[in-house]
Phi, psi and omega in degrees: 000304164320312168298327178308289167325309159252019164298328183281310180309305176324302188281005185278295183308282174357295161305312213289352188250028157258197215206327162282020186268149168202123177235200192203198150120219240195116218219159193176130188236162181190130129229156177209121193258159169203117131342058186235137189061239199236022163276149163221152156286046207275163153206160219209116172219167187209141114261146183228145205193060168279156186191144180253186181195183189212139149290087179303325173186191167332330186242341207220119150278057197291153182223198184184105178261162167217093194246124188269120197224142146231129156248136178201118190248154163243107206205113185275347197266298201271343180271008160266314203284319183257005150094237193255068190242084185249357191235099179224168182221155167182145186226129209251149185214142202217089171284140168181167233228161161206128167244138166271116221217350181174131184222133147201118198046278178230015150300079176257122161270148201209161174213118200276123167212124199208185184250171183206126157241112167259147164221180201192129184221131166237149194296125171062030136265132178292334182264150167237158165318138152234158178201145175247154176181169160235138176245145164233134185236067172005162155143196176214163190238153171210113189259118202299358177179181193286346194235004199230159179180129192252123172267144187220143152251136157235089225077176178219182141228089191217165170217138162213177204244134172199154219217103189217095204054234171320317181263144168240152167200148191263088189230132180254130163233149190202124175157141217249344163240024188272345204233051192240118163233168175228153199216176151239102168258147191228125144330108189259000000 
């Protein structure tokens, strides 16, 4: 993990001393209780999800997101059944291209297409997840000045692999509202 960090710090300084540089990304909180009888449920998840990029021209972005996940549930039902899994952490590292397809005025749509590499460590397991995949990702930009721009994905088209001891599972997603997120990017 460290190293992954400052690989990302590098290439931040390293980009940061152009004027195509930019960087953003993206931080989502969830908490939730459920009732049912006299059981309760908690559950807590967080992301912080930056990411720098560089502008090649008009039509092409390259990037790099680097994301950081935490979870913790309290589950009275599911927690005899899965031992101590009150705890997961996880970390994502997403290289990935944006072509820009169409600008009016300070509205541009775009579309992300990269690789995810993930790990997943839960708390009192030896193993951790790993999963690989590819995504393509819709969206729009809208820029609030020459140097600020509020970002939106609206969906994915992806597949990834993921490999966590013994169990493999394969997942294909197609879908336009299962995947909405918002970022703020700043210009350098």
């Amino acid at each position: 993990m460290k190293k992954i960090i400052l690989s990302a710090l590098v290439a931040v300084c390293t980009l940061s001393a152009s004027a195509q540089t930019w960087i953003g990304g993206e931080v989502g909180f969830n908490s939730s209780t459920t009732k049912i009888g006299g059981v309760k449920t908690t559950a807590t998840t967080f992301t912080v999800a930056p990411e720098v990029g560089y502008t090649l021209n008009d039509k092409f972005d390259v990037a790099v997101k680097v994301a950081y996940g935490h979870a913790s549930h309290n589950d009275e039902i599911l927690g005899a059944q899965l031992g101590d899994f009150e705890r997961a952490n996880a970390i994502e590292v997403n290289p990935y291209v944006r072509y820009t397809f169409a600008r009016t005025g300070a509205l541009s749509f775009f579309i992300d297409g990269g690789l995810t590499y993930a790990t997943v460590h839960v708390k009192g397991l030896d193993e951790n997840a790993n999963a690989f995949g590819v995504a393509f990702k819709p969206g729009l930009a809208y820029g609030l000045s020459d140097k600020v721009s509020l970002v939106a994905h609206i969906g994915d088209a992806s597949y990834s692999h993921t490999k966590w001891g013994a169990i493999k599972n394969d997942q294909f997603d197609l879908g336009l509202t299962n995947a909405i997120t918002f970022g703020v990017y700043f210009g350098l």
